[in-house]
C-alpha positions as semicolon CSV with decimal commas, in nm:
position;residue;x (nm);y (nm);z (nm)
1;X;-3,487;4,042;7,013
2;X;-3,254;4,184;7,293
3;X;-3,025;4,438;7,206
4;X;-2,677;4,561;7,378
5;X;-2,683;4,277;7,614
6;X;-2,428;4,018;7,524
7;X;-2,034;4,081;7,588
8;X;-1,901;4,421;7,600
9;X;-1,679;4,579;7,339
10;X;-1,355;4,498;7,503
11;X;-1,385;4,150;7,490
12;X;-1,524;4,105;7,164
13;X;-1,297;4,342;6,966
14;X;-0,983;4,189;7,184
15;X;-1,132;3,845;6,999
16;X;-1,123;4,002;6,695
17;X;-0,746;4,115;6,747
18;X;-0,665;3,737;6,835
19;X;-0,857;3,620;6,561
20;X;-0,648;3,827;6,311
21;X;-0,294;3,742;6,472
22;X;-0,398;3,386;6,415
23;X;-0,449;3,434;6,038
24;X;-0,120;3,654;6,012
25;X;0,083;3,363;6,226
26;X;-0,030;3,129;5,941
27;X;0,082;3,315;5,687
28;X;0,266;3,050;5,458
29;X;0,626;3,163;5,303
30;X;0,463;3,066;4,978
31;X;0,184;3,367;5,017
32;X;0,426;3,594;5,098
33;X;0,691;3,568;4,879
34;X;0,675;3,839;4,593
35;X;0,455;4,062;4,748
36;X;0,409;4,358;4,936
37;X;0,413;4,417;5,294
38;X;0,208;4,758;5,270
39;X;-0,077;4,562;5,055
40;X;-0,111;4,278;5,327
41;X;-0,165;4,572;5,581
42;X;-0,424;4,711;5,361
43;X;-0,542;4,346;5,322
44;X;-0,629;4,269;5,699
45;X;-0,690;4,617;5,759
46;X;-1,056;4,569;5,522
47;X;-1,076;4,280;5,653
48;X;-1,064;4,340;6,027
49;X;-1,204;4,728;6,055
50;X;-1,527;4,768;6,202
51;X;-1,767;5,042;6,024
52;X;-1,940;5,172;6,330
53;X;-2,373;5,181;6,323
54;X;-2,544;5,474;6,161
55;X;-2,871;5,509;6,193
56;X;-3,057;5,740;5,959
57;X;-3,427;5,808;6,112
58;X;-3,441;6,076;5,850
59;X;-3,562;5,835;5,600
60;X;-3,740;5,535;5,785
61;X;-4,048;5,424;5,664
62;X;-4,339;5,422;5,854
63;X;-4,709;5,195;5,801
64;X;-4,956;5,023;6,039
65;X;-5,232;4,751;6,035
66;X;-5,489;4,678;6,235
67;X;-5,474;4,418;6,473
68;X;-5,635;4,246;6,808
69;X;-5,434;4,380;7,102
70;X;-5,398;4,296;7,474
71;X;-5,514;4,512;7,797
72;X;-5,484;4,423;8,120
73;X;-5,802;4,369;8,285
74;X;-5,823;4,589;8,619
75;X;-6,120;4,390;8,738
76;X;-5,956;4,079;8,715
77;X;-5,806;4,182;9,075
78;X;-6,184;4,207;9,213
79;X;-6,233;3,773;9,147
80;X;-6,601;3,765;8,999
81;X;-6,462;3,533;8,690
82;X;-6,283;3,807;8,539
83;X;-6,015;3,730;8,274
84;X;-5,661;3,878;8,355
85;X;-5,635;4,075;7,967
86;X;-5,925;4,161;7,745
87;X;-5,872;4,210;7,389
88;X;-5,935;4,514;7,254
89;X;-5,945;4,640;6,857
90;X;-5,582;4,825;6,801
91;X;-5,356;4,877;6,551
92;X;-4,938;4,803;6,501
93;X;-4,738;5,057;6,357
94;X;-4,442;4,982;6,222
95;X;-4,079;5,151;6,182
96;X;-3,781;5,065;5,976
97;X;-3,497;5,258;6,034
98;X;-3,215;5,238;5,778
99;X;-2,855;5,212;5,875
100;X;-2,512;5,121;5,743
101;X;-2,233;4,978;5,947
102;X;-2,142;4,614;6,133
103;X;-2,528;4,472;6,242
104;X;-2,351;4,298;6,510
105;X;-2,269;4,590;6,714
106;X;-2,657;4,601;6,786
107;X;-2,568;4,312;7,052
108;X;-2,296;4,395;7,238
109;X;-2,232;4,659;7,476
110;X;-2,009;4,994;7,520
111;X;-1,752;5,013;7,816
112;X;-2,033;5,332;7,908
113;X;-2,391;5,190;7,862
114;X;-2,692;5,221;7,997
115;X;-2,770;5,034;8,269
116;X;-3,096;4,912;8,147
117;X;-3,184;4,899;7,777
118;X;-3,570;4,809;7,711
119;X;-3,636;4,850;7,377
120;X;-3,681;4,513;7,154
121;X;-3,676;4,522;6,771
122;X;-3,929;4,317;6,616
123;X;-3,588;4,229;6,405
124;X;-3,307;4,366;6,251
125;X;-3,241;4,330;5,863
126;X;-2,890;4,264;5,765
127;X;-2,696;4,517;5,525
128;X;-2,763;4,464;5,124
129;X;-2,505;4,449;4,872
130;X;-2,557;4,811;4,883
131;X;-2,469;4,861;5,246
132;X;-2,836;4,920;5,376
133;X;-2,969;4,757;5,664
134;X;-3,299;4,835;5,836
135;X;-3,369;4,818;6,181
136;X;-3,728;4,746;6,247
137;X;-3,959;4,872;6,538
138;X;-4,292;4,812;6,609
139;X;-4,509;4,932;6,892
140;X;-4,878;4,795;6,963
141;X;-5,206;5,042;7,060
142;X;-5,573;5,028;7,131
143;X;-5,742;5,239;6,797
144;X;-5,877;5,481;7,135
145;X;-5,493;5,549;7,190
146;X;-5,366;5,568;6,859
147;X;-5,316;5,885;6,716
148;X;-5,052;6,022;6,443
149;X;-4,875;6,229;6,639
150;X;-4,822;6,006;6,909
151;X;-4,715;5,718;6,691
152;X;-4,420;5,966;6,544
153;X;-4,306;6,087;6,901
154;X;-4,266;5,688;7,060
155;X;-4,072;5,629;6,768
156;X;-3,857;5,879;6,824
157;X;-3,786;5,788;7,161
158;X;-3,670;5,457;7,063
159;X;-3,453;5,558;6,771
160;X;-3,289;5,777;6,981
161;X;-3,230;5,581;7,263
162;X;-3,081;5,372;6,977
163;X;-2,845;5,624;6,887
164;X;-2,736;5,672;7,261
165;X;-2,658;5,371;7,272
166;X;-2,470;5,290;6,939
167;X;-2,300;5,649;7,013
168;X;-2,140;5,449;7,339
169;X;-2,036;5,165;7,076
170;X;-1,939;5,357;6,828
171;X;-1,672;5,554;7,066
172;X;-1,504;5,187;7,139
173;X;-1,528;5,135;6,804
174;X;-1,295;5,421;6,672
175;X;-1,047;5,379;6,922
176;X;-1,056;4,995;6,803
177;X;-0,971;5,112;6,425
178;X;-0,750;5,358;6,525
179;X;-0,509;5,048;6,672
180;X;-0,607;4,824;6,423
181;X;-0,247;4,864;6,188
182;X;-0,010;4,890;6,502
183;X;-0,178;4,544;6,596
184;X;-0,147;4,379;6,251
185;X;0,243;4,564;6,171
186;X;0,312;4,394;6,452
187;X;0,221;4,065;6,396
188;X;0,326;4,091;6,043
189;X;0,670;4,164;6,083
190;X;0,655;3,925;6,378
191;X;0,582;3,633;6,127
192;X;0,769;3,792;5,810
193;X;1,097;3,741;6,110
194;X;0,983;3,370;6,199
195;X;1,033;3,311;5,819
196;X;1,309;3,463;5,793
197;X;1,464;3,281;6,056
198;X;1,379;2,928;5,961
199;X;1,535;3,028;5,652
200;X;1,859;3,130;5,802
201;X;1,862;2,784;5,967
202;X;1,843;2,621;5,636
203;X;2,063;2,810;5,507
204;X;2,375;2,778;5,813
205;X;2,268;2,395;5,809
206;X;2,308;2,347;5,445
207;X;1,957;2,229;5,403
208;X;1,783;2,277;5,026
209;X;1,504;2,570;5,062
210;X;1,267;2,357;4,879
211;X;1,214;2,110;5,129
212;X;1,048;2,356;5,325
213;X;0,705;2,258;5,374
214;X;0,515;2,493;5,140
215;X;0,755;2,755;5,075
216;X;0,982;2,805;4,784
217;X;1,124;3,114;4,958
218;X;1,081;3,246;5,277
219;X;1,221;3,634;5,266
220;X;1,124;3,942;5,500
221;X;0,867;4,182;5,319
222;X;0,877;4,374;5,078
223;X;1,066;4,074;4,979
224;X;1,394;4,083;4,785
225;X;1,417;3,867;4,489
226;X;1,680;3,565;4,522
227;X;2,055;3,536;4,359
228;X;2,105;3,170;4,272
229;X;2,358;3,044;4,537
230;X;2,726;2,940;4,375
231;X;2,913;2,638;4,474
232;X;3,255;2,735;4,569
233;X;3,477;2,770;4,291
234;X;3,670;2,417;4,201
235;X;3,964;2,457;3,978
236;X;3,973;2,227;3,652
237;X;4,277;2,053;3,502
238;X;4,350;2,361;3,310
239;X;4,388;2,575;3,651
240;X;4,051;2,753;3,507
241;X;3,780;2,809;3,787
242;X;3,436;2,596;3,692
243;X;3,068;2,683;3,896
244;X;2,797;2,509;3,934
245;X;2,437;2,655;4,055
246;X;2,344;2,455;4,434
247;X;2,133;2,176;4,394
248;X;1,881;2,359;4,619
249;X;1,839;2,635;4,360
250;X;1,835;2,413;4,081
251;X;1,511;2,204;4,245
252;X;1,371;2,550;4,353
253;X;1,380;2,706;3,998
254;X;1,232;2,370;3,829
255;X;0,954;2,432;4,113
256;X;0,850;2,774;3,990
257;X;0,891;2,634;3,605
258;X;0,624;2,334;3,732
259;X;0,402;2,522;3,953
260;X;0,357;2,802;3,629
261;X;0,350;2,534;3,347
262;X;0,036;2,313;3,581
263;X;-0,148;2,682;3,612
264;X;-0,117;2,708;3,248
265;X;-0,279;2,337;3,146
266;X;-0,574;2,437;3,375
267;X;-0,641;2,693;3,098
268;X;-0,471;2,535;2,774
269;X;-0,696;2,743;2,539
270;X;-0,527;3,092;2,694
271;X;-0,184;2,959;2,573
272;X;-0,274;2,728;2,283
273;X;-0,164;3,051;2,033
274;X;0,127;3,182;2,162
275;X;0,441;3,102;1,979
276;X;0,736;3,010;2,158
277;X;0,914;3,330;2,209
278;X;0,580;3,409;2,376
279;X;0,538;3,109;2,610
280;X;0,930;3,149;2,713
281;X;0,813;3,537;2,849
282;X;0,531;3,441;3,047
283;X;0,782;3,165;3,236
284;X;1,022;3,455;3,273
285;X;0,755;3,692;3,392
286;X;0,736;3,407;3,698
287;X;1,087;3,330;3,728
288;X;1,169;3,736;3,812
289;X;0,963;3,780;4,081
290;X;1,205;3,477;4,281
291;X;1,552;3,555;4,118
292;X;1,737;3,869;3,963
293;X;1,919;3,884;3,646
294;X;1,688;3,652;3,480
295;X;1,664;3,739;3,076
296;X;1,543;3,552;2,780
297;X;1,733;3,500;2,427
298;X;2,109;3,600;2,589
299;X;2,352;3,522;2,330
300;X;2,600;3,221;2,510
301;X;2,923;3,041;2,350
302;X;2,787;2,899;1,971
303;X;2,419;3,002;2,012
304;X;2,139;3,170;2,225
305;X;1,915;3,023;2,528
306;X;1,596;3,062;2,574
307;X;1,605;3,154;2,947
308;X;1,923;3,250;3,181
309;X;1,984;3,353;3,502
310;X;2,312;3,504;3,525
311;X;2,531;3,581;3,898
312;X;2,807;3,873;3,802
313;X;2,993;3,702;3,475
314;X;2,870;3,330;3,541
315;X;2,514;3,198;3,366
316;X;2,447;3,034;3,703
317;X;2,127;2,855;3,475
318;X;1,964;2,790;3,155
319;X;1,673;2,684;3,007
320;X;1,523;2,579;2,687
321;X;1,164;2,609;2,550
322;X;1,051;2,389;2,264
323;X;0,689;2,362;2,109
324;X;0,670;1,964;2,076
325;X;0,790;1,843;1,712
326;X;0,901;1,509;1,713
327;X;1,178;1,353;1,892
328;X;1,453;1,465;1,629
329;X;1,419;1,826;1,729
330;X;1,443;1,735;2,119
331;X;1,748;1,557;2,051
332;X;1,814;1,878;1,842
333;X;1,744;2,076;2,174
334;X;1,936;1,935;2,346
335;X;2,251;1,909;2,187
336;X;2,188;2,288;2,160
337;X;2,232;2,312;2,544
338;X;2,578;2,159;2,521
339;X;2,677;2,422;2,293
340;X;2,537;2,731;2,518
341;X;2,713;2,556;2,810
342;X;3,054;2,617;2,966
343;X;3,072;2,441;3,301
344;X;3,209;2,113;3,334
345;X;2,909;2,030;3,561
346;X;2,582;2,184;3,395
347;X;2,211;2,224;3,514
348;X;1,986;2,232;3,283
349;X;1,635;2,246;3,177
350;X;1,413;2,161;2,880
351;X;1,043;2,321;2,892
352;X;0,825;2,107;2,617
353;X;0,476;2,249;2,540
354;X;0,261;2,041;2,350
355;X;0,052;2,253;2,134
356;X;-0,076;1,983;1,837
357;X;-0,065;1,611;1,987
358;X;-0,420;1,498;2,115
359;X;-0,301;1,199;2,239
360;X;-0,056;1,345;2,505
361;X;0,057;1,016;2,608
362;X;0,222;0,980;2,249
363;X;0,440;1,288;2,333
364;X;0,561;1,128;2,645
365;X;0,640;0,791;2,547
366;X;0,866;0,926;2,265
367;X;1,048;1,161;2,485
368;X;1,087;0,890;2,775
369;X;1,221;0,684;2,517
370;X;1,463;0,889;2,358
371;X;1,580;0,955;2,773
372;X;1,674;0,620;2,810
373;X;1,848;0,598;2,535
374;X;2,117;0,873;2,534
375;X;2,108;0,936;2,930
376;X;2,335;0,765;3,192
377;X;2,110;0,849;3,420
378;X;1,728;0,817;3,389
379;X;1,477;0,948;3,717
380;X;1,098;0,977;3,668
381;X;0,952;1,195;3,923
382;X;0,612;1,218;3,723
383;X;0,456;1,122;3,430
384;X;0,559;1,440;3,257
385;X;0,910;1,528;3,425
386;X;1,175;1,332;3,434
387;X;1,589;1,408;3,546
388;X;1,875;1,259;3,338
389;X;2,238;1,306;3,324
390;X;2,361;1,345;2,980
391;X;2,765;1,328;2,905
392;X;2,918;1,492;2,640
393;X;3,231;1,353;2,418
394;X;3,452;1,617;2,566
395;X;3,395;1,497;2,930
396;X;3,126;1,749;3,051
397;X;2,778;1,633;3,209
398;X;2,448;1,801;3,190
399;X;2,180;1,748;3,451
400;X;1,899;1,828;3,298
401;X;1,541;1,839;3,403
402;X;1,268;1,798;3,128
403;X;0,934;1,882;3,202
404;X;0,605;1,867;2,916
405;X;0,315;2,077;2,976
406;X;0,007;1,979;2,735
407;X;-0,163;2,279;2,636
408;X;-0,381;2,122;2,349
409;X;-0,667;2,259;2,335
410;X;-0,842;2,122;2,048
């Protein structure tokens, strides 16, 4: 095989740069969001550094067979029947040469080169899990020619004509790494600001976040976690102010609560045990890497909610958790959120784990039913989450979105 004869170094690491600005312009808002714009750095830089070729002659291994080998025939020249080559009894001796570093730089070519390289590896071996590749020689010899001493020196001339050559490489190579992380701040940033933009258009056109395609929350990194956005204060009939969370944040919030609780049934036997206390943590765990002030178990009006998130004095939401009882306790539930509310117009939600229940669709015909029967409003979006509007005796309605997560596990 040829070696240091296909495109130069140039072109193919300026491929490579391209290649990675690609990836980084695709970023989704969804794989950026809660993390850290340092560990995406370190993320493309492993991914996109080149380890320059080393070879290490020092400890190449060296054998030889006999075999039938090919002379030219002087005499062929002269006519009188004479075949061009004659075979002759020789030997092949064999080299391989460990190294560590990117195999493919074998192919291509420094900016400096040589102008002719001649040498042809019988092949190269790619890198191990351990990092070792071998590069392997072989050079052919009548037994008259062959001697010890001159097998080691045409070896050596290859190898290092190798290392001349990788040295050339290896020079492009640094200079490559060395640019590597101005290249990808660059186009990080670049796409961390196109996110942030189309968000700021949302936002000044009064368009909900979560329609979005595939991203809850598009924020610059390292990424700021979200306040729940306030409607504007509207004064009730007793000159009192009453707030009410935007129907963007509400949607976005049951999102999170969905996306976590599907993650969860995908491994129901990890969750099965916990109690509820412990179930309500791991959704707040999720819910505080989008939104501040979130806390579990805050005391509120005649009773305590299992999840809030709060903007200055205002509980801008609240949620319940329930382990699946029976439909008396989720009528209990949520005649519970009445009494933790204060707004005239509430969003709420109800998280239902079922825990006990083999037959999930038990658990959601009973809770569908009891819907319909003490909601104005009844909306399906799945067959485990529905959204109802609930009134209250004293004039107050709850929105309320209820969503069931089967984590039976047997």
């Amino acid at each position: 095989m040829k070696c240091f004869d296909r495109m130069d170094t140039h072109s193919v690491f300026a491929a490579i740069i391209r290649d990675m600005k690609n990836e980084v312009s695709g970023l989704e808002a969804k794989e950026l969001d809660g993390t850290n714009r340092e560990e995406w750095i370190d993320y493309f830089l492993s991914k996109y550094e080149i380890e320059p070729v080393v070879l290490y002659p020092d400890s190449c291994e060296l054998d030889f067979h006999e075999k039938d080998v090919q002379r030219y025939n002087s005499w062929s020249q002269f006519g009188l029947n004479e075949p061009q080559y004659i075979t002759c009894d020789g030997i092949q001796a064999v080299c391989k040469v460990p190294f560590t570093g990117d195999d493919y730089l074998f192919q291509i070519h420094g900016m400096t080169c040589s102008p002719y390289f001649e040498h042809e590896p019988e092949r190269i071996i790619k890198p191990n899990s351990e990092g070792i590749g071998y590069l392997v020689l072989t050079i052919e010899m009548t037994q008259g020619e062959a001697s010890a001493d001159g097998i080691k020196k045409t070896f050596e001339e290859i190898v290092n004509d190798f290392q001349k050559e990788l040295a050339y490489v290896n020079k492009d190579v640094a200079q490559y790494n060395s640019s590597l992380q101005e290249h990808i701040e660059k186009a990080l940033d670049k796409r961390i600001a196109q996110l942030e933009k189309l968000v700021s258009m949302r936002k000044e056109l009064n368009l909900p976040l979560n329609r979005v395609k595939d991203a809850p929350m598009a924020i610059p990194v390292p990424l700021k976690k979200k306040r729940p956005a306030i409607r504007k204060p509207q004064k009730k009939d007793d000159g009192s102010y009453s707030y009410s969370i935007a129907d963007a944040d509400f949607g976005h919030i049951n999102e999170i609560i969905e996306n976590c609780g599907s993650m969860m049934e995908v491994t129901p036997q990890s969750f099965s045990l916990l109690g509820e206390e412990q179930l309500r943590d791991h959704m707040l765990s999720v819910l505080g890497t989008h939104y501040e002030n979130v806390t579990g178990e805050t005391f509120r009006k005649h009773g305590k909610t299992d999840i809030n998130i709060s903007l200055e004095d205002h509980v801008a939401y609240i949620a319940e958790c329930k382990i699946w009882s029976g439909v008396k306790n989720l009528e209990k539930a949520i005649g519970q959120l009445f009494s933790y509310t204060t707004w005239r117009d509430t969003k709420v939600s109800i998280i239902v784990f079922n825990k006990t229940v083999q037959n999930y669709s038990v658990v959601l015909d009973g809770i569908g039913r009891t819907l319909e029967e003490i909601a104005t409003e009844v909306h399906k979006h799945s067959s485990a989450q529905w959204e109802c509007v609930i009134p209250h005796e004293d004039g107050r309605r709850m929105k309320i979105v209820l969503m069931v997560f089967d984590l039976y596990a047997g």
